[in-house]
Structures are given as structure tokens and as C-alpha cells.
C-alpha positions as a Python dict, from the first residue, in 0.01 Angstrom:
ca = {
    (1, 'X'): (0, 0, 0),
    (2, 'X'): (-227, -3, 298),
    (3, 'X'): (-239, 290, 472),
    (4, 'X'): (-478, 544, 661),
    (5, 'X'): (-477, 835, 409),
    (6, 'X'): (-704, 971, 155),
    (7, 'X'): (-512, 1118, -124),
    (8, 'X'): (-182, 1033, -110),
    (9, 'X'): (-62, 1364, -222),
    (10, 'X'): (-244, 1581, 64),
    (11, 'X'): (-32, 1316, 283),
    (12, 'X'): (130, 1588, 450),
    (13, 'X'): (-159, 1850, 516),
    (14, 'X'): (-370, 1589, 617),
    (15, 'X'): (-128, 1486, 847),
    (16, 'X'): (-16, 1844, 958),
    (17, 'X'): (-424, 1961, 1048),
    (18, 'X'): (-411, 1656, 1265),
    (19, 'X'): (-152, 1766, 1466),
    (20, 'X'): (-304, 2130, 1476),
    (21, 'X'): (-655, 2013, 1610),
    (22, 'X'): (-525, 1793, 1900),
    (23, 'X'): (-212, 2023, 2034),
    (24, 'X'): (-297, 2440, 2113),
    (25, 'X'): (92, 2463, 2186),
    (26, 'X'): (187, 2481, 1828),
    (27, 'X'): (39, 2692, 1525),
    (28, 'X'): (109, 2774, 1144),
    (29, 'X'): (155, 3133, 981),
    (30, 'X'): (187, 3236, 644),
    (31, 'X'): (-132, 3077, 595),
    (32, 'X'): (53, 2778, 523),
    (33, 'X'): (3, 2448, 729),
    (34, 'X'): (376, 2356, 645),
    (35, 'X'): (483, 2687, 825),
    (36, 'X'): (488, 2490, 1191),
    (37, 'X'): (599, 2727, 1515),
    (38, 'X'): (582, 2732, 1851),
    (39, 'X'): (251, 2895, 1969),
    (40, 'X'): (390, 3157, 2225),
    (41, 'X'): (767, 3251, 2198),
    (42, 'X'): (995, 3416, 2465),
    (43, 'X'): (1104, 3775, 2404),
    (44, 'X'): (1512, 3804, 2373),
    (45, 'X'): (1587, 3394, 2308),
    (46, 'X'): (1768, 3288, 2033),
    (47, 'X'): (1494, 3128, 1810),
    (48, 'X'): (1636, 2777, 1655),
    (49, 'X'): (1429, 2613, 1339),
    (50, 'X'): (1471, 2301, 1172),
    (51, 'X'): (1295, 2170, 863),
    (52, 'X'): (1319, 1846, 639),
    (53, 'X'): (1086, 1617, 467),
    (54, 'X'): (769, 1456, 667),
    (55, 'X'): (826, 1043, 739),
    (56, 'X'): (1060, 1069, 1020),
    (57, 'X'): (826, 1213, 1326),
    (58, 'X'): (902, 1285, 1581),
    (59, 'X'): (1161, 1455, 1382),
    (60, 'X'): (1152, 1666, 1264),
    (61, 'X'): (897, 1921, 1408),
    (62, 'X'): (816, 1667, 1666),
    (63, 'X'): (1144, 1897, 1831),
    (64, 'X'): (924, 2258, 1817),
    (65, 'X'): (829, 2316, 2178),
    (66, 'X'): (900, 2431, 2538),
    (67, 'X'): (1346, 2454, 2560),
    (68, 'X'): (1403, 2227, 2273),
    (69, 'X'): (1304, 2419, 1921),
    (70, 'X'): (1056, 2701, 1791),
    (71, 'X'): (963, 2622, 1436),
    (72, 'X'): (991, 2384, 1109),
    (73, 'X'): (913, 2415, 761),
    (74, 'X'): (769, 2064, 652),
    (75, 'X'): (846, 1982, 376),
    (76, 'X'): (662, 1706, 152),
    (77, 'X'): (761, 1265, 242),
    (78, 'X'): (1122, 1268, 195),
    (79, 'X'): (1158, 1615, 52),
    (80, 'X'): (1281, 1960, 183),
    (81, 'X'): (1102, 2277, 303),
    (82, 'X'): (1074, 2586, 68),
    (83, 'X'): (1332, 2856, 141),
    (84, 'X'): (1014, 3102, 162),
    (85, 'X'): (850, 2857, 448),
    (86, 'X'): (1153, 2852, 624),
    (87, 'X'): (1121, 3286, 556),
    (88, 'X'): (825, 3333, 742),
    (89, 'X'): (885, 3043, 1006),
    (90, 'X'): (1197, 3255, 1114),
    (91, 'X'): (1035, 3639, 1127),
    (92, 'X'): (725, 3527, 1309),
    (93, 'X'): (994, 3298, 1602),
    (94, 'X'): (1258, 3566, 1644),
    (95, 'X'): (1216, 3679, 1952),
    (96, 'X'): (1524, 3982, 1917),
    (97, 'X'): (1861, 3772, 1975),
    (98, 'X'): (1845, 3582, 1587),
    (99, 'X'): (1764, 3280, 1457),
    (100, 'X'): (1975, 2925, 1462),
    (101, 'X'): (1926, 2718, 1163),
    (102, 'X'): (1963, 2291, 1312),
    (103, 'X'): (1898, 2043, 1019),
    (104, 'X'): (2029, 1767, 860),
    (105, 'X'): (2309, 1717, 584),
    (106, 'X'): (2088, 1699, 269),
    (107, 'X'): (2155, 1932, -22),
    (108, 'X'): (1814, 2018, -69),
    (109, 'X'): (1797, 2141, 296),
    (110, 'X'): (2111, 2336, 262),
    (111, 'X'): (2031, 2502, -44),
    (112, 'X'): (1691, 2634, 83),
    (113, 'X'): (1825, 2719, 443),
    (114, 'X'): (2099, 2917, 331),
    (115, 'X'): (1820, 3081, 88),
    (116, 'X'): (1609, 3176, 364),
    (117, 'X'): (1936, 3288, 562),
    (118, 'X'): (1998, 3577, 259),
    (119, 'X'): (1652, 3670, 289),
    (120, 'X'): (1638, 3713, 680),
    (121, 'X'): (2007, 3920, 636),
    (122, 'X'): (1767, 4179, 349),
    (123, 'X'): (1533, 4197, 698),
    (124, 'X'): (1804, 4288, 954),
    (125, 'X'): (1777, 3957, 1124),
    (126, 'X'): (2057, 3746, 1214),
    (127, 'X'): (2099, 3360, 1184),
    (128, 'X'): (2361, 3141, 1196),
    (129, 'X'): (2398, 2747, 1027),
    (130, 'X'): (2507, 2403, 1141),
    (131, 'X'): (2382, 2062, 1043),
    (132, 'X'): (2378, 1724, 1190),
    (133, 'X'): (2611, 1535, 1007),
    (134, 'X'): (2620, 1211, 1265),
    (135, 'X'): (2550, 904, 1027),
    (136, 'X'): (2916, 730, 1060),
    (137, 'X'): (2831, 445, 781),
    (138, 'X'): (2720, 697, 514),
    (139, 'X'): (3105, 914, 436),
    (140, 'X'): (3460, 869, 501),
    (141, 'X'): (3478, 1192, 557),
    (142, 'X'): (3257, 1413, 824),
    (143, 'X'): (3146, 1719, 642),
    (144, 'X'): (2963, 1498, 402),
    (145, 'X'): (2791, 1224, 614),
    (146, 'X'): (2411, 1190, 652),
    (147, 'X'): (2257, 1352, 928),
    (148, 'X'): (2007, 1137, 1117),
    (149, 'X'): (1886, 1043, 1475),
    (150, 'X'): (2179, 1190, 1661),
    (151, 'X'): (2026, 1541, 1568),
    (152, 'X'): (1820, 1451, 1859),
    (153, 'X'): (2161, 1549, 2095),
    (154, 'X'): (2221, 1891, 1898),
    (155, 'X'): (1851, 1975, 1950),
    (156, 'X'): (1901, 1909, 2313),
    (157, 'X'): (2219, 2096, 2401),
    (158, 'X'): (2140, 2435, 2174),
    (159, 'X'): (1738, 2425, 2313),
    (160, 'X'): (1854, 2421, 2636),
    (161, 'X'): (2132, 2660, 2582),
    (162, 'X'): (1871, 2900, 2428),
    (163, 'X'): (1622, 2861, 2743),
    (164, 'X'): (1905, 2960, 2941),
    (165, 'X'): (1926, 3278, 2719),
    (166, 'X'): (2253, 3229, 2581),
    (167, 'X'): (2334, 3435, 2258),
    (168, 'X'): (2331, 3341, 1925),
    (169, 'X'): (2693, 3178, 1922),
    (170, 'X'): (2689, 3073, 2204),
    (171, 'X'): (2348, 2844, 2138),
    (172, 'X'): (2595, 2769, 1779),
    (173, 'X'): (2867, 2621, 2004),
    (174, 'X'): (2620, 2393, 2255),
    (175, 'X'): (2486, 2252, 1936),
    (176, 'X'): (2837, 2212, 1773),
    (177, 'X'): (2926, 2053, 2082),
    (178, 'X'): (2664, 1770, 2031),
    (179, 'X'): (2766, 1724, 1668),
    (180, 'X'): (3124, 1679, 1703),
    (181, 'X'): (3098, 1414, 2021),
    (182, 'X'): (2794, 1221, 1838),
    (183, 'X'): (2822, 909, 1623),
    (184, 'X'): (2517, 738, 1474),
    (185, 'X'): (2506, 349, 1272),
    (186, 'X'): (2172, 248, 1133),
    (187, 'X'): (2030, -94, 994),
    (188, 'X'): (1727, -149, 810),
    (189, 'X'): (1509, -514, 798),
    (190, 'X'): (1246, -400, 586),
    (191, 'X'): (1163, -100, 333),
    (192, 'X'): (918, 172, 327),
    (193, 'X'): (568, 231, 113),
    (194, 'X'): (640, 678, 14),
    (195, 'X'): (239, 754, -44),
    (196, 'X'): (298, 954, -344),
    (197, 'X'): (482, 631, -504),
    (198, 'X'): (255, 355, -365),
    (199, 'X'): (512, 91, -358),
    (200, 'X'): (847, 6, -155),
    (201, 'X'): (1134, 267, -199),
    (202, 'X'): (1370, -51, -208),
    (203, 'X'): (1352, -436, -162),
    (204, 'X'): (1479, -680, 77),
    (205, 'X'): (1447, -1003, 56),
    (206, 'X'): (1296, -1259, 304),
    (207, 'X'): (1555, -1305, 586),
    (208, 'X'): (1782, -972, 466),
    (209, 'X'): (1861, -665, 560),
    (210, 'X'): (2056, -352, 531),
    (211, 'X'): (2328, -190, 728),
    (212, 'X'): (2458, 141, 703),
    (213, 'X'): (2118, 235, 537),
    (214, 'X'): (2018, 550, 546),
    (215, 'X'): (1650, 728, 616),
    (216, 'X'): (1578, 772, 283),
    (217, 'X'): (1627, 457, 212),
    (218, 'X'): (2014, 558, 68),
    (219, 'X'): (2212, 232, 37),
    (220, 'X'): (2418, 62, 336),
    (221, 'X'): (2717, -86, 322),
    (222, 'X'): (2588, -452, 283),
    (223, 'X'): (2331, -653, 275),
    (224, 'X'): (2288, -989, 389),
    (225, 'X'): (2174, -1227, 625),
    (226, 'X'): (1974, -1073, 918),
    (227, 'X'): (2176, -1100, 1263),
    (228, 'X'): (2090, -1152, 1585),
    (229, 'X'): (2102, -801, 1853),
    (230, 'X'): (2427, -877, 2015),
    (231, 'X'): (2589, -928, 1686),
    (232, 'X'): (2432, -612, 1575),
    (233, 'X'): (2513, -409, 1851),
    (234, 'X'): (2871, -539, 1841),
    (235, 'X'): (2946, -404, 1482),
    (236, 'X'): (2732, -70, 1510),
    (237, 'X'): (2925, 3, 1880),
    (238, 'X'): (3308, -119, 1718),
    (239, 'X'): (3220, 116, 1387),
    (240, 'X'): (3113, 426, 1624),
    (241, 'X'): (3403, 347, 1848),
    (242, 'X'): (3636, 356, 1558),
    (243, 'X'): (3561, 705, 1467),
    (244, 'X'): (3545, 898, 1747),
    (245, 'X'): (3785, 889, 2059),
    (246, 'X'): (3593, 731, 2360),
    (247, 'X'): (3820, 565, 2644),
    (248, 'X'): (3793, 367, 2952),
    (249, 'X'): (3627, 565, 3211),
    (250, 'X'): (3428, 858, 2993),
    (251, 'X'): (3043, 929, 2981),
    (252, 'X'): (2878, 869, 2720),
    (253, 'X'): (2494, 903, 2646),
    (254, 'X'): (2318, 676, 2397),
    (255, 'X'): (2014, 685, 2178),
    (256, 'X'): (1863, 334, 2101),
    (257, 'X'): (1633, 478, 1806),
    (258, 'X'): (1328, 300, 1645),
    (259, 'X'): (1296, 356, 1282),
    (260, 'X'): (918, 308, 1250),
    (261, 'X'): (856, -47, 1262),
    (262, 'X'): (1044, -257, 1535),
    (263, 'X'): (872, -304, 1872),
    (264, 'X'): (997, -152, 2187),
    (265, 'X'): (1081, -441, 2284),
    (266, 'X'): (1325, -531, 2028),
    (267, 'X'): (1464, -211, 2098),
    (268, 'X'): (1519, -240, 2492),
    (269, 'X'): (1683, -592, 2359),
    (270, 'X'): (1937, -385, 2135),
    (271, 'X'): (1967, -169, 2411),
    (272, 'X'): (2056, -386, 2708),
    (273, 'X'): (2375, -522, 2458),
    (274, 'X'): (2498, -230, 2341),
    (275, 'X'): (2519, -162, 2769),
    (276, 'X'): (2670, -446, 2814),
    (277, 'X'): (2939, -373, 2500),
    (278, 'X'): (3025, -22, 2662),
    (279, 'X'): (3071, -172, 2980),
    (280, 'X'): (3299, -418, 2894),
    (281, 'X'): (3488, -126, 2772),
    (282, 'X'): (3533, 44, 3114),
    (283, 'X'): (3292, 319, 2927),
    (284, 'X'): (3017, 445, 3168),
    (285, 'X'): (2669, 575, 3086),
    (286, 'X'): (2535, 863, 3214),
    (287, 'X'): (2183, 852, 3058),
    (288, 'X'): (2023, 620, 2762),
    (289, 'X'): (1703, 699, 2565),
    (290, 'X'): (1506, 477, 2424),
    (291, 'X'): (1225, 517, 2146),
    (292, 'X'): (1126, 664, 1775),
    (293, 'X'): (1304, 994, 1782),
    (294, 'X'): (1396, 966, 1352),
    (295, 'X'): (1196, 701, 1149),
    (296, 'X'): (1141, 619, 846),
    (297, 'X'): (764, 582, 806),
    (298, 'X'): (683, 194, 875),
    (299, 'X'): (1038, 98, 780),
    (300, 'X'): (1139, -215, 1053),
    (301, 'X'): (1496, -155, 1230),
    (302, 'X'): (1686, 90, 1437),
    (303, 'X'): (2038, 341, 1475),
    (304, 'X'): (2210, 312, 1756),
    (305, 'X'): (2380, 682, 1864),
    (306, 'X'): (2638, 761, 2080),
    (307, 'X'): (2756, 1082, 2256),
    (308, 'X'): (3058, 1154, 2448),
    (309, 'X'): (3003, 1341, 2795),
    (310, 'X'): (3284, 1644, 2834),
    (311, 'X'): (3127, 1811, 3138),
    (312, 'X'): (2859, 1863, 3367),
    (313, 'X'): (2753, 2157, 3160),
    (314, 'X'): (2666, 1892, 2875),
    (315, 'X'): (2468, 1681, 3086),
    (316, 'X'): (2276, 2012, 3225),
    (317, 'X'): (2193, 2051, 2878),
    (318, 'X'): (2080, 1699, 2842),
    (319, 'X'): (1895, 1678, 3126),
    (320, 'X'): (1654, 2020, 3083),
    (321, 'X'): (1344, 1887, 3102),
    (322, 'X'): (1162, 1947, 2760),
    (323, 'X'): (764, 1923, 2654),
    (324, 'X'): (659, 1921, 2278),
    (325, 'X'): (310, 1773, 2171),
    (326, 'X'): (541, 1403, 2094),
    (327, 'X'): (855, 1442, 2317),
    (328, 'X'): (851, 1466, 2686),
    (329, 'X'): (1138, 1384, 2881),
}
């Protein structure tokens, strides 16, 4: 393991006073680093937090800033927030109009979200639940899939909902919106080192990789030689395209996603095909980004995500231009 740490179980803090010192536009409370909220929050918007294990920035608090999120608990590489961080994240963001809890399908995250949702109820304050649930390789069936870069669409439709001062279901149904027009397929070429453990969380050999693997490292659906982009591209776009109804002639926006390791480069590469795949299709694209917006720590390889366009409300949403000490678009 070679890494810039000290001890690799004050990963996290070490990490989290970091961020604290170089950016006055987020804070803790609680006295508890891991308790990570915007600085100054607006009186009568919905407040929406997130929370999940540290190893994926920007996500997940990467998202806490101006009309994109307002806190995260942080939980430790890999593992979930406390249902008491998530507690005081929410009573010290609620600005009056309740609290919308965004995170991904993990059952640790669940069970300490809805946790922190019985305790808010005790204080009077409303919330309300959904969870990203985008990774297309990881479940048959929806309810149960992974959720993973394509988060990045729900944060962007229910933050900008909630700057435009939309009510609590309302800010539900933008991000609902997101989650049931986005797909997401992931590959992995290399592992990652977990601090705490000191050694790869899988193994890959030489010229293999993974696809279908998930964030944690949760196995893909094979493993085998590595391929070139195109070829990628071409099963990640036909595996999205088989689950969700896109036709000749929608909108779509896609996320080209880095998952820690791969150059941008290699990602504009990836990018440019899968353009080229949806406009074969007669599919148009209204906007693509193009970055790390859910890695892995310094695991090598990428998940492309795709979102269908419905209206111009949706790309309102997607455009609202957002500012948080890592995202700026």
C-alpha cells in the first residue's frame, strides 16, 4: 500500500479536516467532523442530505453546496453514516419546509436513514426517502440494484428543484424523476488498496478486468480479457438501452464517470463512442459530463450513465448552475 496517510484508521478525519481548512463554505456540528453541512442555509428550502462511506469523492459530500445538497454524514471507507450523524446533520440544515433523504441502495444506508427519519418525526420535523438505485448490471429487478454514479442526475434535478423552493414532494418527485429515466453500467481494470485493510479488496489479473462491478468492489458479471473503448461502450450502451425505453429522436444526457484511476483522456475516448453509438441510433444529446463524479479510491475504469430527457423542465433542472468546494458546473 502506498499512500499519503498517517494512520490508516484516522483515514477519514484526516481527510475530512482537510477539506474543512481549505473550503469556509462548508462546516461540521455535533462536534463531529463526519457531521458535514452546508455553512449558511436558506430559510423555508427543503433541506436534502445524503451520506455513505468515504472512497467515492466527489460523492458523496462532494454534492453539499450552493442548489445541489446541504449536508452528509460520512461515514468510514466503504461504510455507512451513523443514524445519530445523519440526526444532527438534518436539525442543524432544516431550514422550515423538511428534510429529503438522497442516497444510495445499500442496506446499511437504509437502515440508518430510516433510523434518523424516526428520530427527526419524535422532533416534529418532516423528511421523506428515495435512493438511487441506477446500477443496471447489479439486479434483475430495480428496487434492488446498486446505486452508483447516476445519483449524480437525482442530486441535480431535486437541488435545483429545492433552490427553486419547491416543497418537500415536490423536490421527492424531481429526484424520482432522475431515478426512474437513469441507467448506469460500470467496468473495473484494476482493484482498490481500503487503508484500514492494506491490501487489494479483489484481484485482477494482468490484462483482465471486470464488468458489471460494482463500487465496492461487488462482483460483475464477467471477467475476462480487457476490451478496447468502442467495444466497451457498445455493450454498456446495448445493456442500458435494453432496460429502459429510449427511441429514435429523444434527449438523453450522459455521464462518462471516472472511477479513480483512468485518465481523462481515456475517458473523453469512451466518451466520443458512446456519442457516436447514440447517434447511430437517431438518439440526440442534450448535454454530456465528463469526469470523477463516484470513484472508487484509485480503482482504474469508468460507468457510463444515461438519462432520458422528458421536458424542458428536466433540462432546467440540469442546467442550474451549481458550486460546491469539488463540483462546479
Amino acid at each position: 500500500m502506498k499512500k499519503i496517510i498517517n494512520v490508516p484508521e484516522n483515514y477519514t478525519d484526516d481527510m475530512l479536516k482537510g477539506i474543512y481548512l481549505a473550503n469556509k463554505q462548508v462546516k461540521y456540528v455535533a462536534n463531529d467532523l463526519r457531521c458535514y453541512c452546508i455553512a449558511d442555509k436558506k430559510p423555508g428550502k427543503v433541506a436534502i442530505v445524503t451520506g455513505g462511506g468515504t472512497g467515492h469523492l466527489p460523492l458523496f459530500l462532494g454534492y453539499v453546496g450552493e442548489n445541489l445538497l446541504d449536508g452528509c454524514g460520512v461515514g468510514s471507507v466503504f461504510q455507512s453514516p451513523s443514524a445519530e450523524q445523519i440526526y444532527e446533520i438534518s436539525k442543524e440544515v432544516e431550514a422550515g419546509n423538511g428534510v429529503l433523504f438522497l442516497y444510495g441502495n445499500y442496506t446499511g444506508d437504509i437502515m440508518n436513514f430510516d433510523m434518523a427519519a424516526e428520530m427527526l418525526d419524535m422532533d416534529d420535523i418532516k423528511t421523506r426517502s428515495i435512493v438511487g438505485a441506477d446500477d443496471v448490471l447489479s439486479n434483475k429487478l430495480p428496487e434492488t440494484r446498486r446505486g452508483v454514479a447516476g445519483i449524480f442526475f437525482m442530486y441535480k434535478y431535486a437541488g435545483a428543484a429545492a433552490a427553486n423552493m419547491c416543497n418537500l414532494n415536490e423536490v421527492y418527485e424531481a429526484a424520482n424523476t432522475a431515478k426512474q429515466n437513469t441507467r448506469t453500467v460500470g467496468f473495473a481494470l484494476t482493484p482498490c488498496v481500503i487503508p484500514e485493510l492494506g491490501h487489494s479488496n479483489f484481484t485482477l489479473e494482468e490484462n483482465e478486468m471486470a464488468f458489471g462491478m460494482g463500487i465496492h468492489g461487488e462482483p460483475g458479471v464477467w471477467n475476462g480479457e480487457v476490451k478496447t473503448a468502442k467495444e466497451l461502450a457498445d455493450e454498456a450502451v446495448g445493456e442500458i438501452l435494453a432496460d429502459i425505453d429510449i427511441a429514435k429522436d429523444d434527449e438523453v444526457a450522459v455521464l462518462i464517470n471516472g472511477l479513480g484511476a483512468s485518465s481523462i483522456e481515456e475517458l473523453y475516448i469512451l466518451s466520443g463512442e458512446v456519442g457516436e453509438i447514440l447517434s447511430a441510433k437517431g438518439i440526440k444529446i442534450y448535454r454530456t459530463f465528463v469526469g470523477e463524479y463516484a470513484t472508487s479510491m484509485e480503482m482504474a475504469g469508468a460507468s457510463i450513465s444515461i438519462c432520458k430527457l422528458n421536458s424542458d423542465k428536466e433540462k432546467a433542472w440540469l442546467d442550474m448552475e451549481v458550486k460546491t468546494p469539488f463540483i462546479r458546473l
